[in-house]
PDB file as gemmi writes it, atoms N, CA and C in Angstrom:
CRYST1    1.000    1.000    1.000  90.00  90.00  90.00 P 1                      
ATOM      1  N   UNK A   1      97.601  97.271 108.568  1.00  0.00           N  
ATOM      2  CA  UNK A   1      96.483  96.681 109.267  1.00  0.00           C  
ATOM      3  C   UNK A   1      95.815  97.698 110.179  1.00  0.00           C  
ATOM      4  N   UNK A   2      96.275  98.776 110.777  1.00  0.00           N  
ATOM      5  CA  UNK A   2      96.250  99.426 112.240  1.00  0.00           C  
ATOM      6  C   UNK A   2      95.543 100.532 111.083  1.00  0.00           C  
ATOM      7  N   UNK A   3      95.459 100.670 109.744  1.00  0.00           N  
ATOM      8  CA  UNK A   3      94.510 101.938 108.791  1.00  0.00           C  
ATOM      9  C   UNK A   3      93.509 101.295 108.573  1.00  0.00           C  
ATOM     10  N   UNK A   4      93.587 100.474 108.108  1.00  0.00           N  
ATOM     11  CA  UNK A   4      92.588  99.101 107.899  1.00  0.00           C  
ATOM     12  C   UNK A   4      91.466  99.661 108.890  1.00  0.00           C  
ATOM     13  N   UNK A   5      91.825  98.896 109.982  1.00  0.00           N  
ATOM     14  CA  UNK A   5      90.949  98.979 111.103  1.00  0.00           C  
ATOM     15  C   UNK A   5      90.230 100.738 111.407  1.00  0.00           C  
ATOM     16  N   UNK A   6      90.877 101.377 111.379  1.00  0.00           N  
ATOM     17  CA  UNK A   6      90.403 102.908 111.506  1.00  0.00           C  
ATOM     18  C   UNK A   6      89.733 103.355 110.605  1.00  0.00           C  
ATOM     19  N   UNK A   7      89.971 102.792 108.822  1.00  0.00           N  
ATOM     20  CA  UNK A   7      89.216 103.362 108.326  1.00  0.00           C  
ATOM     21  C   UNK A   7      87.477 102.653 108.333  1.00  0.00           C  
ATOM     22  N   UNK A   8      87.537 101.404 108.683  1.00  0.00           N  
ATOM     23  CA  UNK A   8      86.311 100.476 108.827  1.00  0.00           C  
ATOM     24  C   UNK A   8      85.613 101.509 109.676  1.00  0.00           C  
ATOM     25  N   UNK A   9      86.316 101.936 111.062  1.00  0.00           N  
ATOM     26  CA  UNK A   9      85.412 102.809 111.475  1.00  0.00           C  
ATOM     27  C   UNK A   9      84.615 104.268 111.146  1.00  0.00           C  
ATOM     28  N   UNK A  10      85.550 104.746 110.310  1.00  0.00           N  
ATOM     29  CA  UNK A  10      85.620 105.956 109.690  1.00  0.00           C  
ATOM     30  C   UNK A  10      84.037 106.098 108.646  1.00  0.00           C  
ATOM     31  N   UNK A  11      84.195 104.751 108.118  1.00  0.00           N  
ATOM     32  CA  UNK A  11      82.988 104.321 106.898  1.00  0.00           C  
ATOM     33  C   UNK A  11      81.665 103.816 108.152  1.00  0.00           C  
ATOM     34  N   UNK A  12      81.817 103.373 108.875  1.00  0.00           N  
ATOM     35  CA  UNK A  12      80.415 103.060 109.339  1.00  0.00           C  
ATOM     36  C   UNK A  12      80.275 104.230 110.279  1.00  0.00           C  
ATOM     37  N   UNK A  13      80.759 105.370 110.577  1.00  0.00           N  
ATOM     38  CA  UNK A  13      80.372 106.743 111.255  1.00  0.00           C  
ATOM     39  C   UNK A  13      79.841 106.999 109.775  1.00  0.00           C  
ATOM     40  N   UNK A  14      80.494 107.219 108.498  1.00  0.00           N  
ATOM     41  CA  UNK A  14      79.886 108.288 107.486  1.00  0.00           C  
ATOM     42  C   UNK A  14      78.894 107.539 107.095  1.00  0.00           C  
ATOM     43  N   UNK A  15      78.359 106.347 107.418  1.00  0.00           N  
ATOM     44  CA  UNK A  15      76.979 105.773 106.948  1.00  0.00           C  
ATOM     45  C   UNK A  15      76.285 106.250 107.924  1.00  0.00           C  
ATOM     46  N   UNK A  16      76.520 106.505 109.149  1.00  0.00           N  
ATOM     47  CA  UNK A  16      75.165 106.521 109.953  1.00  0.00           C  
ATOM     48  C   UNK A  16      74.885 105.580 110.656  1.00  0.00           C  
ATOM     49  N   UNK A  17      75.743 103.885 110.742  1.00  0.00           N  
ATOM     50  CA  UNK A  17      75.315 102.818 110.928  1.00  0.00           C  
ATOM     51  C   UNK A  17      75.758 102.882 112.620  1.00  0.00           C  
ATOM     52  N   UNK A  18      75.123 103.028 113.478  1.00  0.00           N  
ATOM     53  CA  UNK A  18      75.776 103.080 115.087  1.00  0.00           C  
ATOM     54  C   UNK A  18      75.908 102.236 115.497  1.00  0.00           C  
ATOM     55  N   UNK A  19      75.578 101.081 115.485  1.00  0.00           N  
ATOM     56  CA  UNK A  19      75.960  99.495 115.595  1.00  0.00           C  
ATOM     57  C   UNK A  19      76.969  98.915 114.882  1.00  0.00           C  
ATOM     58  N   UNK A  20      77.328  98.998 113.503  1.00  0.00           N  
ATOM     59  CA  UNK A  20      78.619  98.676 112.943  1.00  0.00           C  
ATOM     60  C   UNK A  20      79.731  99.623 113.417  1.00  0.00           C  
ATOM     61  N   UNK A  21      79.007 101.462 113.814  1.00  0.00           N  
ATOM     62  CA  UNK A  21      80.379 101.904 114.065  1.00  0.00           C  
ATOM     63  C   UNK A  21      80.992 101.227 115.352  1.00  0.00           C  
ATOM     64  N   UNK A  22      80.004 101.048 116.332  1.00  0.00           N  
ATOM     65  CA  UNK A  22      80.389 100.438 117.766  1.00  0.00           C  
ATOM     66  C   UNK A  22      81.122  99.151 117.415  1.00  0.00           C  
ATOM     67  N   UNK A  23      80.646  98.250 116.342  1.00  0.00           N  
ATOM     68  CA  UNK A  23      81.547  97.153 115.992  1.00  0.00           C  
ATOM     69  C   UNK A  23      83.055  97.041 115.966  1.00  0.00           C  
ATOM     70  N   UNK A  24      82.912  98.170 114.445  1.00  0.00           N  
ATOM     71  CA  UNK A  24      84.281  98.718 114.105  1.00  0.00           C  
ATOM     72  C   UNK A  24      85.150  99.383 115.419  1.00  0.00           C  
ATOM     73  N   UNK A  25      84.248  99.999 116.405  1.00  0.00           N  
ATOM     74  CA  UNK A  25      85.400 100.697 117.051  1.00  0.00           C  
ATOM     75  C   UNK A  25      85.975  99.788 118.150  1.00  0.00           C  
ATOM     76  N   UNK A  26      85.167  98.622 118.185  1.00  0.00           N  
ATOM     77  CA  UNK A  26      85.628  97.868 119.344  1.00  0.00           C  
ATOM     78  C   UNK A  26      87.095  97.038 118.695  1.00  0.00           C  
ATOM     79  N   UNK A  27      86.742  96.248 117.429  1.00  0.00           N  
ATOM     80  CA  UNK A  27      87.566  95.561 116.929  1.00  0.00           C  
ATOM     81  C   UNK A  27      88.614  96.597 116.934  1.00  0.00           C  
ATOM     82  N   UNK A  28      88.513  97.716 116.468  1.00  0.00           N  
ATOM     83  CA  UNK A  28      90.246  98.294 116.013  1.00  0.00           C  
ATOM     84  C   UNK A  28      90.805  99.330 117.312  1.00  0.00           C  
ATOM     85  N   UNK A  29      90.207  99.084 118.777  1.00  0.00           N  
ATOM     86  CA  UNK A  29      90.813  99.879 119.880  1.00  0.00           C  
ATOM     87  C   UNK A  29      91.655  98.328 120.193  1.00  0.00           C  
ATOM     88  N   UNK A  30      92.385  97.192 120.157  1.00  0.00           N  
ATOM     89  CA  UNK A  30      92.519  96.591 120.447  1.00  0.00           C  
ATOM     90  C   UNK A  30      93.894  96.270 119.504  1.00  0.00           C  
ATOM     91  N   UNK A  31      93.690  96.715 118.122  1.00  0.00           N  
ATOM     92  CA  UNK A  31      94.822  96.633 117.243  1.00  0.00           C  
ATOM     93  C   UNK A  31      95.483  97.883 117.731  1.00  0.00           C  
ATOM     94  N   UNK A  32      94.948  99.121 117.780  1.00  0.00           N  
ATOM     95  CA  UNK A  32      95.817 100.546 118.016  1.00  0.00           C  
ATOM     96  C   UNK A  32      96.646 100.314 119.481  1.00  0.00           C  
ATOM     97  N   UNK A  33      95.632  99.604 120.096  1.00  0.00           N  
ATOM     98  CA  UNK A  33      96.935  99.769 121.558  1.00  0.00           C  
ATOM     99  C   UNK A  33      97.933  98.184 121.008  1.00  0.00           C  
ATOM    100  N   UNK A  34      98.238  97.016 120.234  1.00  0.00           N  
ATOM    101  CA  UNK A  34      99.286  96.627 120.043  1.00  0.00           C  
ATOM    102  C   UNK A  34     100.061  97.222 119.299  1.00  0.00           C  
ATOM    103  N   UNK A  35      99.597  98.258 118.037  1.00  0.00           N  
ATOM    104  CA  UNK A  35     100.531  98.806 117.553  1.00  0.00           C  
ATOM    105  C   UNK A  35     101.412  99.674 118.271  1.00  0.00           C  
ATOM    106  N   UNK A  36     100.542 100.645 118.940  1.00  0.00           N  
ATOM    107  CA  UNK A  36     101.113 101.048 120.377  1.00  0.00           C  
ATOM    108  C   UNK A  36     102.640 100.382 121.395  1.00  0.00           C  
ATOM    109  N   UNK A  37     102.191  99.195 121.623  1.00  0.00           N  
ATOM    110  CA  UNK A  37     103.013  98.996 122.534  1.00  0.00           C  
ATOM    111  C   UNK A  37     104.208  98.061 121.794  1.00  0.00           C  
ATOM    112  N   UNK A  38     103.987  97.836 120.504  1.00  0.00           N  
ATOM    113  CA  UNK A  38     105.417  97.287 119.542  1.00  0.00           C  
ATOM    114  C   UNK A  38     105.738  98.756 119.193  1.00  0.00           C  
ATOM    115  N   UNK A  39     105.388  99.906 119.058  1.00  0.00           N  
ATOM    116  CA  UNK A  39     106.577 100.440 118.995  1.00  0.00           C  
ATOM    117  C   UNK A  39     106.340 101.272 117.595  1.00  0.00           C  
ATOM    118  N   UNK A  40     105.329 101.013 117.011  1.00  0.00           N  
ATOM    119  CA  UNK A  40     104.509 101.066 115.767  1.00  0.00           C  
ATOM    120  C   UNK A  40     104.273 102.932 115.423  1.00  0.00           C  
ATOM    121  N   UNK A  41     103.654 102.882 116.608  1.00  0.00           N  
ATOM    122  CA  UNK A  41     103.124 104.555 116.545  1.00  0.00           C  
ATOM    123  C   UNK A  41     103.765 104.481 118.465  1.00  0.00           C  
ATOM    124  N   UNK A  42     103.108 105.999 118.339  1.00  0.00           N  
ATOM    125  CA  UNK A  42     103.721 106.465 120.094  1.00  0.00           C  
ATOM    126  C   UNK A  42     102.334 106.287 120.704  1.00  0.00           C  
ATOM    127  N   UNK A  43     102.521 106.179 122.407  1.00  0.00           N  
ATOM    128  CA  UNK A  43     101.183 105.458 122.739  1.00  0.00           C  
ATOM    129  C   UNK A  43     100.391 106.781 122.667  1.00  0.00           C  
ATOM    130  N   UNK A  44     100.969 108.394 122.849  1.00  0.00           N  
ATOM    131  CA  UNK A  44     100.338 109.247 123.137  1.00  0.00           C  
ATOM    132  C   UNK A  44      99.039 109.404 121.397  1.00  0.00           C  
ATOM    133  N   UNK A  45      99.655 109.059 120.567  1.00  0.00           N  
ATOM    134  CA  UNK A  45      98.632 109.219 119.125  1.00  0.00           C  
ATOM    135  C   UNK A  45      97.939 108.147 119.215  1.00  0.00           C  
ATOM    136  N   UNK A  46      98.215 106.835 119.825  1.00  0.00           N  
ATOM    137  CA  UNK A  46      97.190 105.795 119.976  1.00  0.00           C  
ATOM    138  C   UNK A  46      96.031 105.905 121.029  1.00  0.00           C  
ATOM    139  N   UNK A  47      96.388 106.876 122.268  1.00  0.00           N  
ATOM    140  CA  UNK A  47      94.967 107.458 122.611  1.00  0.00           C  
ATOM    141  C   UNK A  47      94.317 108.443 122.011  1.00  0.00           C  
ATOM    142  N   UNK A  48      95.045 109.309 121.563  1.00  0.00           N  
ATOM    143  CA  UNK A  48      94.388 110.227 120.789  1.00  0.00           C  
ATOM    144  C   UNK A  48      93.067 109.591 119.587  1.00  0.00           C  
ATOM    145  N   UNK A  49      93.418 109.241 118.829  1.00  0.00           N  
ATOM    146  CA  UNK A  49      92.964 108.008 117.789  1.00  0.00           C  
ATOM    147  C   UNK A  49      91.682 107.342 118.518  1.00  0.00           C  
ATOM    148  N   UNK A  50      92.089 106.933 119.871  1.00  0.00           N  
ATOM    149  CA  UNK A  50      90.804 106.015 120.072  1.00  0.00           C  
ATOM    150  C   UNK A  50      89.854 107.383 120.978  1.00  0.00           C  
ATOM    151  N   UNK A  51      90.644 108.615 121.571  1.00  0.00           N  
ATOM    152  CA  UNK A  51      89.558 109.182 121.968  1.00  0.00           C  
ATOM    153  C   UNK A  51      88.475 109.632 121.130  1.00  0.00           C  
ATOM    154  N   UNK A  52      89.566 110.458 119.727  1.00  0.00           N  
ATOM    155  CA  UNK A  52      88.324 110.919 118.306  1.00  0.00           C  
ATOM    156  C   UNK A  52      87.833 110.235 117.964  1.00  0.00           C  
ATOM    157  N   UNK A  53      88.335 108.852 117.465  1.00  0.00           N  
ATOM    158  CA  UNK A  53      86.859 107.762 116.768  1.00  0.00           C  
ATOM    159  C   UNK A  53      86.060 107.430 118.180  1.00  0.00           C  
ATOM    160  N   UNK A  54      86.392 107.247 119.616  1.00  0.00           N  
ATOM    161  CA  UNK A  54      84.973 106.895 120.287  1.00  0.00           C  
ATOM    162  C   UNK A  54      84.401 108.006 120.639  1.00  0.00           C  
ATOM    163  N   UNK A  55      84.852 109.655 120.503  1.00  0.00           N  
ATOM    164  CA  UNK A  55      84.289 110.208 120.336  1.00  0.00           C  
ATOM    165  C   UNK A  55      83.475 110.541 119.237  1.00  0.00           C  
ATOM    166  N   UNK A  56      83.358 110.560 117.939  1.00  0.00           N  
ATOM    167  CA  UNK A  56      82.484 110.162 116.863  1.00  0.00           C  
ATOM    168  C   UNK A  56      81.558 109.386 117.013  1.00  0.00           C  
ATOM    169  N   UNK A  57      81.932 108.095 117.472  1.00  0.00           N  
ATOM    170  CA  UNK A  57      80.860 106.665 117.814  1.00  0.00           C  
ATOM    171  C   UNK A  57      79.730 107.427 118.834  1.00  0.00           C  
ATOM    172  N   UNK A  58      80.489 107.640 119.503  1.00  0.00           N  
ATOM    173  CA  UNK A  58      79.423 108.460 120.868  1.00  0.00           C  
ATOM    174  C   UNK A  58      78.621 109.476 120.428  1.00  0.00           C  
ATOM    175  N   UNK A  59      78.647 110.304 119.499  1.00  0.00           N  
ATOM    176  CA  UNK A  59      77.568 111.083 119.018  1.00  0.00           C  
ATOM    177  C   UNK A  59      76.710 110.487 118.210  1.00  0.00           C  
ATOM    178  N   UNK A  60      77.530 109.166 117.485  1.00  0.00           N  
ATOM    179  CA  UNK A  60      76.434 108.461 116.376  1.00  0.00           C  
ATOM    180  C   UNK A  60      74.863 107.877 117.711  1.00  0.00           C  
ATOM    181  N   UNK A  61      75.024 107.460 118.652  1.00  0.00           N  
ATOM    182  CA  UNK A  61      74.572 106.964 119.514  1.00  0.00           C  
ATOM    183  C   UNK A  61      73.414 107.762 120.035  1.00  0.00           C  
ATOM    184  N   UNK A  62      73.377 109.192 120.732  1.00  0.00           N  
ATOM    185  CA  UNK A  62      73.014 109.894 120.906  1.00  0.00           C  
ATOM    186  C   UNK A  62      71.728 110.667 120.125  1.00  0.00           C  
TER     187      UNK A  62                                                      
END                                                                             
């Protein structure tokens, strides 16, 4: 589920779409920090993760 969500974002950065990516990135910063805190991944790659995709989002914007 926690690729799922990352790659949704991944596809609306390589469209260009800055409103679906902002979509996508909102919905799946919310799955990465529960995977996070069950234990899933370590929390340090679950910020990492949300800094590069909202860093991506943030240039789509710009």
């Amino acid at each position: 589920m926690l690729r799922t969500y990352i790659k949704n974002v991944l596809k609306a950065i390589e469209s260009g779409d800055a409103d679906a990516a902002r979509n996508a990135y909102t919905a799946a910063v919310p799955v990465i920090d529960k995977s996070a805190g069950k234990g899933l991944i370590h929390k340090n790659k679950a910020a990492r993760q949300k800094s590069r995709l909202g860093q991506h989002v943030q240039a789509l914007q710009s």
